[in-house]
N, C-alpha and C positions, 0 to 999 in steps of 0.2 A: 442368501440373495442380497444384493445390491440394488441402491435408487443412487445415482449419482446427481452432482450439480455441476456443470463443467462452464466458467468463467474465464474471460479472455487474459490478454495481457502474461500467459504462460502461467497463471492460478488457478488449481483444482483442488476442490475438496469431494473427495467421496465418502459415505456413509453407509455402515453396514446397517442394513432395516429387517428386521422378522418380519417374513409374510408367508399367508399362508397359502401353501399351492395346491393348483386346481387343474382339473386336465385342459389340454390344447385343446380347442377345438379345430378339426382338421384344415389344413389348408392356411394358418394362420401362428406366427407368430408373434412369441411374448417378449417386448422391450425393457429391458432395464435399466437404459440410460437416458436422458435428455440435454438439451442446451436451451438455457432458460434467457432470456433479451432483459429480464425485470427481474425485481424481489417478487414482485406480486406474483409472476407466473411459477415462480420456482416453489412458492408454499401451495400452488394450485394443483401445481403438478404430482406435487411427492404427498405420499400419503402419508394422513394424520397424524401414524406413529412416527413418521421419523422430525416429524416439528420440535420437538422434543430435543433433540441431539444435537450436541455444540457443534459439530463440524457443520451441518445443515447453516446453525444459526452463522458459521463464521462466513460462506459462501455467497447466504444473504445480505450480513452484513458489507461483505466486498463489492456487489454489485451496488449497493448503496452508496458508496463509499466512491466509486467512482461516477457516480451520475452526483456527485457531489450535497448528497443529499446526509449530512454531517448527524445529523439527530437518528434518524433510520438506520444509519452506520451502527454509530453509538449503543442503540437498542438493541440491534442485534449481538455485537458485542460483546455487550456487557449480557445478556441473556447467557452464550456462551460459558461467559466466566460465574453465571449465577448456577449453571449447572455441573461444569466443571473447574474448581478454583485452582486448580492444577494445569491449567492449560496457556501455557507460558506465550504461545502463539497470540493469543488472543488479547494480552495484555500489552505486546507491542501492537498489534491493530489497532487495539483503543488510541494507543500513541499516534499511530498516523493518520486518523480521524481525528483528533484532537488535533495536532501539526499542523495538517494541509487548512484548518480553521483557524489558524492564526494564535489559539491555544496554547500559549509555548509552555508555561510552565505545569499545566495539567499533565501536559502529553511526556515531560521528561521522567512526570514518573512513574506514568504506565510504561517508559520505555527501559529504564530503568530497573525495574519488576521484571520482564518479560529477561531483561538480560541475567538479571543473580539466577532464576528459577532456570536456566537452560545456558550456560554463560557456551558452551561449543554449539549452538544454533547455528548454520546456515542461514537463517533468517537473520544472524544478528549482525551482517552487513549491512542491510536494510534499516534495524533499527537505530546504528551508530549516522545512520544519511538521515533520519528521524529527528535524533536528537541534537543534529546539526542544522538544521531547518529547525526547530523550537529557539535552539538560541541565535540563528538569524532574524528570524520574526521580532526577534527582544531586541535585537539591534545591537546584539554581543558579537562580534562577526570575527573576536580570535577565535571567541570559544566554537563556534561555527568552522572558522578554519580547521579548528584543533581535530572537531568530532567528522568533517566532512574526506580529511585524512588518513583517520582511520577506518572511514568508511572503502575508501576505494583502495586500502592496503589489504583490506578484508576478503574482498573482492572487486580485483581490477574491474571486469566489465561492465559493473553497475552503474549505469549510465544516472542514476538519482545521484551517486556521491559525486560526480564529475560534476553536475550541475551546479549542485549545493557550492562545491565548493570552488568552480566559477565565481559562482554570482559574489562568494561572501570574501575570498582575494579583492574580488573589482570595492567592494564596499569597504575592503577595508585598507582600501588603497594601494592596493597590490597590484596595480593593475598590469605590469607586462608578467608578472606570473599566470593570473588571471587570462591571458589573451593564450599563452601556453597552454591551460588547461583547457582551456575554448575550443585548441586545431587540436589536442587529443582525443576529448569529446569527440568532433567531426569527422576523425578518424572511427572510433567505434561507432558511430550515428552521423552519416550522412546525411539524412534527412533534415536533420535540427536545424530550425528556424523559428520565430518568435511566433508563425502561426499556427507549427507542430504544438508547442508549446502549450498556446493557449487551447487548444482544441484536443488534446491527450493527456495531458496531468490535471489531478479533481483539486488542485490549490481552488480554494473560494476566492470571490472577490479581491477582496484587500490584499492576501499575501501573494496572490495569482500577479498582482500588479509590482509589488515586492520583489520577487524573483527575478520577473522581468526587468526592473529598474539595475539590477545587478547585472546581468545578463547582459544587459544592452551598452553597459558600462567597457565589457569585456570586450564588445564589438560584434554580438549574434546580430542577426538582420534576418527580412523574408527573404 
């Protein structure tokens, strides 16, 4: 049997759970999936054995992670990796909870880690647009260039590496490449505007403003 945790943004974790079965009572069936709005509802919902299970914890931690709540991220996380130290996924997570807080050099080397233990990941486009935002935070913004490059060589559609490395051309005075990678962007994201921006990616505060400051450089507007 399965309890699932299904989270937006095209991220699911599902969790295989032992439970023990009982007959139907007529007229009535039994659910095994949900869609959880909180961390809180998702540990309400799924039963006690499967609290326990790092996919559970990473699913949590995701939804933390995007209501920007950086510590509850973190906790989940790292639970994950306190039950599974093999769990390569999890160790870039921690990276981009650490990141999106401005975190730069914590987060390069959970992202780091997550990349030797799994270096052919799918996820490690992601983590290369990670650790390109760690060293824009630092105000390193070749090395930003360098890693936001190979983010999107990894995986063109990734609309995080395009960003990244928007913002970190415009800072590092690149700016009509920077304006280039802007009408690219807007080709795969039409939408993109400084108040998609603030209202869909969990950057906290400070680096949230950060980004933006690059961004705006490039010429994004509302």
């Amino acid at each position: 049997m399965f309890s699932f945790v299904t989270i937006s943004n095209g991220v699911f974790f599902g969790v295989q759970t032992p439970v023990q079965k009982t007959a139907s009572k007529p007229g009535k069936k039994s659910a095994n999936t949900g869609t959880f709005g909180s961390a809180s509802e998702g540990v309400a919902a799924v039963n006690a054995n499967a609290r326990s299970l790092p996919a559970l914890h990473m699913a949590l931690g995701y939804l933390a992670f995007t209501n920007r709540e950086t510590g509850e991220a973190l906790h989940h996380f790292q639970t994950a990796l306190d039950l599974n130290p093999n769990f390569a996924a999890a160790y870039g997570y921690v990276g981009l909870a650490l990141q999106h807080d401005g975190q730069s050099d914590q987060a390069i080397g959970y992202f780091n880690q997550a990349i030797r233990m799994s270096p052919r990941d799918p996820l490690n486009a992601f983590f290369f647009g990670g650790i390109a935002g760690a060293h824009y935070f630092a105000c390193r913004y070749t090395d930003a260039v360098k890693w936001a490059r190979q983010a999107v060589q990894s995986r063109h559609s990734i609309w995080a590496g395009h960003r990244m490395l928007c913002a970190s051309l415009a800072q590092a005075g690149q700016i009509e490449e920077a304006k280039l990678v802007l009408a690219q962007l807007r080709q795969l994201q039409p939408n993109l505007s400084i108040r998609w921006v603030r209202q869909s990616i969990p950057w906290t505060a400070g680096p949230m403003e950060k980004v933006l400051e690059g961004l705006c450089k490039a010429g994004l507007t509302d």
